[in-house]
Structure formats: structure tokens, C-alpha cells
C-alpha positions as a Markdown table, in Angstrom:
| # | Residue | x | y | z |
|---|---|---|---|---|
| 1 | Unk | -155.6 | 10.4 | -172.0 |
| 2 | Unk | -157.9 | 12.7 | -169.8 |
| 3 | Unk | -159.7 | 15.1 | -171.1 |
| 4 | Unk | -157.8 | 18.3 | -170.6 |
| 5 | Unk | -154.9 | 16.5 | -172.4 |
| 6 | Unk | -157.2 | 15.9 | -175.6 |
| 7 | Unk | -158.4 | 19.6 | -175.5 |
| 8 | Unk | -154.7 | 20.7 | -175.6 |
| 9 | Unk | -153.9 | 18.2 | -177.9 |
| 10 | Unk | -157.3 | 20.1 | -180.6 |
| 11 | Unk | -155.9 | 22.9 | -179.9 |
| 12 | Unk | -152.1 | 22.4 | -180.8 |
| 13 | Unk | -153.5 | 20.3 | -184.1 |
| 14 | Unk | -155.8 | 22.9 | -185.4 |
| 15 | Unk | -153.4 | 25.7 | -185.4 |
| 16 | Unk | -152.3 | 24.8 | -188.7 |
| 17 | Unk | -155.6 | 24.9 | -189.9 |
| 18 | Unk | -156.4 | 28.0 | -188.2 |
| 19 | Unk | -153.4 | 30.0 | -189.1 |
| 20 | Unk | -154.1 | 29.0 | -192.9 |
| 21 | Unk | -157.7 | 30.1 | -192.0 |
| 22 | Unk | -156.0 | 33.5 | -191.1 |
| 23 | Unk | -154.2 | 33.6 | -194.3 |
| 24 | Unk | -157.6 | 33.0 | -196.4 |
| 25 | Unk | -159.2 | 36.0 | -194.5 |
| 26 | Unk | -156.8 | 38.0 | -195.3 |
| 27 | Unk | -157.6 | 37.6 | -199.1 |
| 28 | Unk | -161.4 | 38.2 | -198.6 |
| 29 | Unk | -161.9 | 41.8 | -200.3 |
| 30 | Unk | -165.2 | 41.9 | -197.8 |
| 31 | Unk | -166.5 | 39.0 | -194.6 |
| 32 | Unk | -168.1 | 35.7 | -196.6 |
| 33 | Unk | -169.5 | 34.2 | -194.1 |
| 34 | Unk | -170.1 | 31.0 | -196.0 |
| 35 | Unk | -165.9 | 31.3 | -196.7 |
| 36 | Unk | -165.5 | 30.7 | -193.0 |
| 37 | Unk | -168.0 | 27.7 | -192.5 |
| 38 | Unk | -166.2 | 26.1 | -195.8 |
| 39 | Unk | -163.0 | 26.7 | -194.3 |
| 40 | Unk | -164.3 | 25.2 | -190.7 |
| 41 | Unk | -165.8 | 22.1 | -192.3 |
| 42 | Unk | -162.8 | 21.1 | -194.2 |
| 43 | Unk | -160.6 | 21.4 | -191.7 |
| 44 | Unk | -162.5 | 20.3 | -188.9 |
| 45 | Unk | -163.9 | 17.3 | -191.2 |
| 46 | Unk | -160.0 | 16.3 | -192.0 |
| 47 | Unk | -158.7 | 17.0 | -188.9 |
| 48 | Unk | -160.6 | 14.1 | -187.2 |
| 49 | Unk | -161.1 | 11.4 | -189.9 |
| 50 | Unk | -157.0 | 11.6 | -190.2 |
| 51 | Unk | -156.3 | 10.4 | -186.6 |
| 52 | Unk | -159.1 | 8.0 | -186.8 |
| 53 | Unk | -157.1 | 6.2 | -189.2 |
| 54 | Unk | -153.6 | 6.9 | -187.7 |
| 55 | Unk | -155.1 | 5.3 | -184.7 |
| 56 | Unk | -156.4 | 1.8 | -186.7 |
| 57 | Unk | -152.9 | 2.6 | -188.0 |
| 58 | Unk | -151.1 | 2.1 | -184.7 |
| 59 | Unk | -153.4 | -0.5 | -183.2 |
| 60 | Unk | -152.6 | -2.8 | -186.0 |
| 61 | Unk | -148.6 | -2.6 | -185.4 |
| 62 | Unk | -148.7 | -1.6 | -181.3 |
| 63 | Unk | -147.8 | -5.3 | -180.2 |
| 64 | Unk | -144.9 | -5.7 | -182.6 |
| 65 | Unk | -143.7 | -1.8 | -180.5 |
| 66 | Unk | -145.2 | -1.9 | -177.2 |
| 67 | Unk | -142.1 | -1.6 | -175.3 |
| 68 | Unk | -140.8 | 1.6 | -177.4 |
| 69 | Unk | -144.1 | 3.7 | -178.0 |
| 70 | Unk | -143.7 | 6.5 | -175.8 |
| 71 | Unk | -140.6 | 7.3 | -177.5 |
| 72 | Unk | -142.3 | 6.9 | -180.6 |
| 73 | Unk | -144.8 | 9.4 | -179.6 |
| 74 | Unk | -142.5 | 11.7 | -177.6 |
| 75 | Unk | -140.9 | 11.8 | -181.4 |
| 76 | Unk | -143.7 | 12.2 | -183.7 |
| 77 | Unk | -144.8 | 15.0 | -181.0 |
| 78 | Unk | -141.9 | 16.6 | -180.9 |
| 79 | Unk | -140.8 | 16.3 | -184.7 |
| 80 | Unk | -144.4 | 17.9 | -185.7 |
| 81 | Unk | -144.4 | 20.3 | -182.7 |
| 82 | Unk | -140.9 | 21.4 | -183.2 |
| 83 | Unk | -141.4 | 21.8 | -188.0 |
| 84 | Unk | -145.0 | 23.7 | -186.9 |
| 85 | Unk | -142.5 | 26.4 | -184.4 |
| 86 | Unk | -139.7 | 26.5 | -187.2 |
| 87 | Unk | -142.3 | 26.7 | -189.5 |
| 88 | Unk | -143.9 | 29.7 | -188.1 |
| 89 | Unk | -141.0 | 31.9 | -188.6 |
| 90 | Unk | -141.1 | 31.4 | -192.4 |
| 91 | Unk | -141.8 | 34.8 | -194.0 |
| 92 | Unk | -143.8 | 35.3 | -197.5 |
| 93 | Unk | -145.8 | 31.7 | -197.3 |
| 94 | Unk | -148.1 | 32.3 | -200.0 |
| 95 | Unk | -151.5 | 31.1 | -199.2 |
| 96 | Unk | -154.2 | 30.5 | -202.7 |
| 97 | Unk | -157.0 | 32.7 | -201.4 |
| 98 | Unk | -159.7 | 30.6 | -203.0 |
| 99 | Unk | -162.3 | 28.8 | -200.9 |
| 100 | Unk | -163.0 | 26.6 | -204.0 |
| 101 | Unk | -163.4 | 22.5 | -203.3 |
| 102 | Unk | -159.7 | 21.7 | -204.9 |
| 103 | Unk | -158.0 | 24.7 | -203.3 |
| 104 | Unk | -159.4 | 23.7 | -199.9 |
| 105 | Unk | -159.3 | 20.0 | -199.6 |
| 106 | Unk | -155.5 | 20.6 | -201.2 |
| 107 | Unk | -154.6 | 22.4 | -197.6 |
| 108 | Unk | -156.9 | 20.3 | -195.9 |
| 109 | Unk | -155.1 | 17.2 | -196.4 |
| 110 | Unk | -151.8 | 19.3 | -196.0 |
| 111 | Unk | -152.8 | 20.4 | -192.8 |
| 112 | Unk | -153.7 | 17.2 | -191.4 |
| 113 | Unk | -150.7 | 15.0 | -192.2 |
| 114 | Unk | -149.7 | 15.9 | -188.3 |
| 115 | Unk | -153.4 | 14.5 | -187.0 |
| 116 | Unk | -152.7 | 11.1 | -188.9 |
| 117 | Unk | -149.5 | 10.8 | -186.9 |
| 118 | Unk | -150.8 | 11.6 | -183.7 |
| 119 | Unk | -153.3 | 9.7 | -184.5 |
| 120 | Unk | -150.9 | 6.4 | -184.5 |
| 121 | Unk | -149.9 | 8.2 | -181.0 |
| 122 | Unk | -153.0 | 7.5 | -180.1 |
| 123 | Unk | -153.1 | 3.7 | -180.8 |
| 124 | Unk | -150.5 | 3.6 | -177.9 |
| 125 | Unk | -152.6 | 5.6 | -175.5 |
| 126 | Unk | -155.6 | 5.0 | -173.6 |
| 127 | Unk | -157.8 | 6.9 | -175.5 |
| 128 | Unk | -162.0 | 6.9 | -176.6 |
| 129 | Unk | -161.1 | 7.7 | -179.8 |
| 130 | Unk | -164.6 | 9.0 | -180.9 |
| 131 | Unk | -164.1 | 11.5 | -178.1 |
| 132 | Unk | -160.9 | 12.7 | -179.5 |
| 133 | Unk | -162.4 | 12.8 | -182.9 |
| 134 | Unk | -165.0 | 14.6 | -182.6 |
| 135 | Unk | -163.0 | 17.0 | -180.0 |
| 136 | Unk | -160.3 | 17.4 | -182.5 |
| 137 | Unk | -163.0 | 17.8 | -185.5 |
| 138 | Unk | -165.1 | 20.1 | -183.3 |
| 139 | Unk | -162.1 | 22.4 | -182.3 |
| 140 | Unk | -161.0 | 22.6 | -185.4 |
| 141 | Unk | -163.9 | 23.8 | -187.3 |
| 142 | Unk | -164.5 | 26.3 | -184.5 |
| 143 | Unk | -160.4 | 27.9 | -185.0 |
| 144 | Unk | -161.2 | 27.9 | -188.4 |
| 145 | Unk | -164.4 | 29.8 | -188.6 |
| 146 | Unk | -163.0 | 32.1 | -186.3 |
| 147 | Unk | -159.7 | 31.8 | -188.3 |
| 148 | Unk | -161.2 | 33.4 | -191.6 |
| 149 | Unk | -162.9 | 36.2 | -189.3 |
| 150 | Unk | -159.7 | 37.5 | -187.4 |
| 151 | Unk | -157.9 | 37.1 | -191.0 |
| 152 | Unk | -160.2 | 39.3 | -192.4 |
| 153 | Unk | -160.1 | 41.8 | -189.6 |
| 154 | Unk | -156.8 | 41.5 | -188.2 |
| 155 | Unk | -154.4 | 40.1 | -190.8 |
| 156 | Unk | -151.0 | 38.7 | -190.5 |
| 157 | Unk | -150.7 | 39.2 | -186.9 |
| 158 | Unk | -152.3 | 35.9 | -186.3 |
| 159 | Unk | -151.0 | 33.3 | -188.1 |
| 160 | Unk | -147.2 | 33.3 | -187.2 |
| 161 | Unk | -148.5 | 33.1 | -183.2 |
| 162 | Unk | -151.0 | 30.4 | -184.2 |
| 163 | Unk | -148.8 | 27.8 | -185.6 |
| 164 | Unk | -145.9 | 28.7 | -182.6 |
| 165 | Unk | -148.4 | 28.0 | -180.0 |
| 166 | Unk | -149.5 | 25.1 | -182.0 |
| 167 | Unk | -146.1 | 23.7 | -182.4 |
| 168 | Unk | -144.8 | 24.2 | -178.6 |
| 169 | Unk | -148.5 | 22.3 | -177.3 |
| 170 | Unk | -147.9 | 19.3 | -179.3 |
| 171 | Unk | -143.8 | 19.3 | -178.3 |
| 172 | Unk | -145.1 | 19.9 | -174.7 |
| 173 | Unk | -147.3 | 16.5 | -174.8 |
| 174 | Unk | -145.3 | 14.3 | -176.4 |
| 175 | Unk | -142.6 | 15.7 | -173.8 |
| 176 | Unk | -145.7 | 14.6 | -171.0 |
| 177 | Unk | -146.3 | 11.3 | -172.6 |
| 178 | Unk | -142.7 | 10.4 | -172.2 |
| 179 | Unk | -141.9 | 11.8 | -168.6 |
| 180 | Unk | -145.1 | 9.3 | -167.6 |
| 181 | Unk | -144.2 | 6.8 | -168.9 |
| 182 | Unk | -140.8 | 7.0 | -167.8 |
| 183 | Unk | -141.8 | 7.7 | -164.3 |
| 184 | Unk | -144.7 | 4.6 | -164.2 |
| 185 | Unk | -143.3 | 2.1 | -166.5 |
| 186 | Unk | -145.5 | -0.6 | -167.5 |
């Protein structure tokens, strides 16, 4: 996976994280800056030790599938991609406005369920997985901080858009995984 492809792939995993980073902005009565970093740390710190172990994940079991995994990932993709773009037009998600350490690794983990299965995408790919860690950790934290800040400013404007655009990048690789492999098989 080039390098361009794991940016886009960040991106599209940490709008989840970021549009929940909206949400928590929202509730602010006044800019914690500290709220923010919190908010960037857990969700940058989740968002790339999940894939890490979907990858060891799909390593382990990639012989025993090797002849089906880009339909595997087309489907993950598209199955996360597609619940983040339904999930977007949900009205009245309520959102715990506390940056406290149960409230936050809570929607950490539940906002990085998606990065363990791409993660076992990733198994099947040709991938430095450090890079994508840490590109997928660093992204992530970086949404997020900004996240709380546009929350805070802007309100709900955000977070709908967020997970939409999040939803259709991941659909739109998995959808690219496939159409290569289809068109080079192995």
C-alpha cells in the first residue's frame, strides 16, 4: 500500500474519532485545552495499537484465505465505510461530555473496533505496518485535537460530515483494493 493510500486510509479511520471529538467540544462550557490533547491521545493511541493487532490477526490466518482476501477486505471496507455513512445520518446521538479516563477509553475502544478490522486488511496487503501505525496514530490524534476545537467553536455542523466522509474513504479503498486485484491477479 503506497503512501497516499495509507494517508486516506488515517483519514477515513479517524473520523469517528474526530466527529466524537466534535461532539465533546460541544459540551465544553469554555476551550480546555488539556480536553483536546486527552481526547487526541486516546484516540490516536487506540487508533494504531488496534490495527497492529488486526494485522498479527490476519498474518496468522492469511495462508488458510489467500485466494479470497481482497474480497475480504473489499467487505470489511465496505461494511465499515458503508455503517460509518448510515451512521452519520442518525439524529440525537448523545455523546457523555466527560474527558474523564472511563468515559474516554469507553469511546476509544468503540471508535476503534473499525481500525482492528482493517487492520486484518492489512495482513493481506503489502504494508510497513509501523508506518501505518504511527500514520494512523498520528492522524488521529491531530483530528482529534482539532476535533474538540471546531466542537467547541462550531458545533454540530461537523460531526455528521466527518463520519460521511469517513465512511465513503474507507468504502472507496476497499472498492480500490478489489478492482487491483481483480485487474492483476496473483
Amino acid at each position: 500500500m503506497d503512501l497516499l493510500n495509507l494517508v486516506l486510509l488515517s483519514i477515513g479511520l479517524a473520523m469517528d474519532a474526530f466527529a466524537v471529538s466534535v461532539c465533546k467540544g460541544m459540551g465544553q462550557p469554555k476551550m480546555q485545552w488539556t480536553n483536546a490533547f486527552k481526547a487526541g491521545l486516546y484516540f490516536g493511541l487506540f487508533q494504531a495499537v488496534m490495527p497492529l493487532i488486526g494485522y498479527h490477526a490476519g498474518l496468522s490466518f492469511h495462508h488458510m484465505i489467500q485466494a479470497i482476501d481482497h474480497w475480504i477486505a473489499f467487505g470489511l471496507l465496505g461494511f465499515i465505510g458503508g455503517k460509518m455513512v448510515v451512521d452519520s445520518f442518525r439524529c440525537n446521538r448523545e455523546t457523555n461530555c466527560s474527558f474523564g479516563t472511563r468515559s474516554m477509553l469507553v469511546l476509544a475502544v468503540a471508535t476503534s473496533i473499525d481500525a482492528l478490522a482493517v487492520g486484518i486488511t492489512l495482513g493481506f496487503t503489502d504494508v510497513n505496518i509501523i508506518t501505518a501505525i504511527l500514520l494512523i496514530g498520528a492522524v488521529t490524534f491531530v483530528l482529534s485535537f482539532i476535533g474538540v476545537r471546531l466542537g467547541y467553536v462550531f458545533g454540530k455542523r461537523f460531526s455528521t460530515w466527518a463520519e460521511f466522509a469517513g465512511g465513503i474513504i474507507l468504502f472507496l479503498i476497499g472498492v480500490k483494493i478489489l478492482i487491483e486485484h481483480l485487474s492483476h491477479p496473483h
